[in-house]
N, C-alpha and C positions, 0 to 999 in steps of 0.2 A: 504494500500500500504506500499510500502516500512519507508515512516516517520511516519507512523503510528505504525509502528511494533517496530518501533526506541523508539517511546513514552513509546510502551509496555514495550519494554525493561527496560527503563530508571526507569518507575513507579514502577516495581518490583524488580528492585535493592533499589528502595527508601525505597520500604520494604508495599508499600499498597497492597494489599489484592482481592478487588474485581475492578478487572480491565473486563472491557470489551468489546470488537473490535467488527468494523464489516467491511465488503469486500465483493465484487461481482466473486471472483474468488477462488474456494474452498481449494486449495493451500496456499493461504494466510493466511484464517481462522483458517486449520490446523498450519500454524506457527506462529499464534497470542496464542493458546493457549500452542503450544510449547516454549513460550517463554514466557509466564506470565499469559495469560488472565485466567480470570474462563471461562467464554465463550467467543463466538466468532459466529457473526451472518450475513448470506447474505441477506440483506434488499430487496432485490427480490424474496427470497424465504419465510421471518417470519414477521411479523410486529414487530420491534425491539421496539417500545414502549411498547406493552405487552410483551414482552420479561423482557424489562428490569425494567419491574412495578413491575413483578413476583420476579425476583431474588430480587427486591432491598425492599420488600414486601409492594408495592405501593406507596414508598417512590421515587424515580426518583434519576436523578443522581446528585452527590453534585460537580461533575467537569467533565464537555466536553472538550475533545480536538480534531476540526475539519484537521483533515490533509488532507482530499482529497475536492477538487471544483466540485460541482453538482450542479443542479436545486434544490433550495427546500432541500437540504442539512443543511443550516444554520437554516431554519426554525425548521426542524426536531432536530437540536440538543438541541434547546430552548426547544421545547416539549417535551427531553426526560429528563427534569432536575427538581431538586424539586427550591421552593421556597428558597432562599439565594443563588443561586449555582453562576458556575464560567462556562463560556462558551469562548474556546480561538478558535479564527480563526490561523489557523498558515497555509492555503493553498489559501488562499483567496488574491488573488497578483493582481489580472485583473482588469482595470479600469472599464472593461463592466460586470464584476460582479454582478450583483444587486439583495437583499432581503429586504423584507418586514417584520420586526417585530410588533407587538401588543405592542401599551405603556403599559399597564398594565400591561402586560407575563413580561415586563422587571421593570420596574416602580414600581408597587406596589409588586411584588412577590420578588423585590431587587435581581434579577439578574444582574449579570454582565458580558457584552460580552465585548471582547475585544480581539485586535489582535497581532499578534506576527509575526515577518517574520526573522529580522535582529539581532543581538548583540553588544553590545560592545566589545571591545577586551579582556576583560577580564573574560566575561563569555564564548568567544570562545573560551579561552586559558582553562577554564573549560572542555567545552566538547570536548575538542581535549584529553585532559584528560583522561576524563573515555572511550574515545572510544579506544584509545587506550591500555587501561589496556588488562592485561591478562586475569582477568575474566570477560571480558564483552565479550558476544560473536557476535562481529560485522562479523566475519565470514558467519554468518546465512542468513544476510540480503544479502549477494554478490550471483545472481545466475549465473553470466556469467562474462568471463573473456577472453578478445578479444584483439590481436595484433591490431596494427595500423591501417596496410592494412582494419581491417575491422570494420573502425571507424563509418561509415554509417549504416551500421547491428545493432550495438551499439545504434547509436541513433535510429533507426525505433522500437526497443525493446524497447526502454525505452521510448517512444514517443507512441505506443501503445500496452501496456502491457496483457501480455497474464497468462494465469496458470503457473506457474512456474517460470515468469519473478519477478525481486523484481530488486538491484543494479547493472550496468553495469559497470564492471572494466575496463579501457582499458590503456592497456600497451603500453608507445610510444616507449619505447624501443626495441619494438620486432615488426618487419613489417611480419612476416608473421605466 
């Protein structure tokens, strides 16, 4: 989704290499690798663990970042990591959320999950930063741009996202 595409962005401005996404809607995928990824995979369509055993040459991944909330999503990012890795929840907000990890998978293989939501002020005054820079193109991530009048359209788009859908901009200055 959309803060997921945001990561991509961020990761290959940092200057890493083998980034790679995945999304259930093939718009997305296309702008994950338009925007940094090596690849980009719908977990509906490939099993992303041989996916990304293949590219990483069975090596797994050395840092997850989960931005979207699913069944079995957390579980699956654990699985797609090597041994020492970095596993960050940053969509995981719901009280009624609940996953089941393996002590071991985390414990003896020295994983570390851990989650991310909020900032201090001064790491927001950061990414107010670079998103607003000139060459970061947050452009990318905006796909609709909506007067007032049709603040509710806004939210149903962004409340269930379709192909095509990514950030909903809406202008209170302009009613119609």
């Amino acid at each position: 989704g959309p803060i997921g595409l945001l990561f991509t962005m961020l990761l290959k401005q940092r200057g890493m290499e083998h980034i790679y996404a995945s999304d259930r809607l093939p718009e997305r995928l296309a702008k994950a690798e338009k925007l940094g990824a090596a690849r980009a995979w719908d977990p509906t369509q490939v099993d992303i663990a041989a996916e990304l055993r293949a590219a990483t040459s069975g090596r797994g991944a050395d840092v997850v970042i989960v931005a979207a909330s699913a069944p079995g999503i957390v579980e699956q990012a654990v699985a797609l990591t090597r041994p020492g890795a970095r596993i960050m929840l940053f969509a995981q907000t719901s009280s009624q959320e609940k996953f089941e990890l393996d002590g071991a998978g985390i414990g003896k293989n020295e994983r570390m999950v851990f989650g991310s939501y909020s900032a201090s002020v001064d790491l927001q005054r950061e990414s107010a930063e670079i998103v607003w820079r000139e060459d970061f193109p947050v452009e990318d991530l905006i796909s609709h741009r909506l007067p007032l009048a049709e603040l509710e359209r806004g939210m149903e788009i962004a409340r269930r996202p379709q192909d095509g859908s990514l950030k909903v901009l809406v202008y209170p200055q302009e009613q119609d």
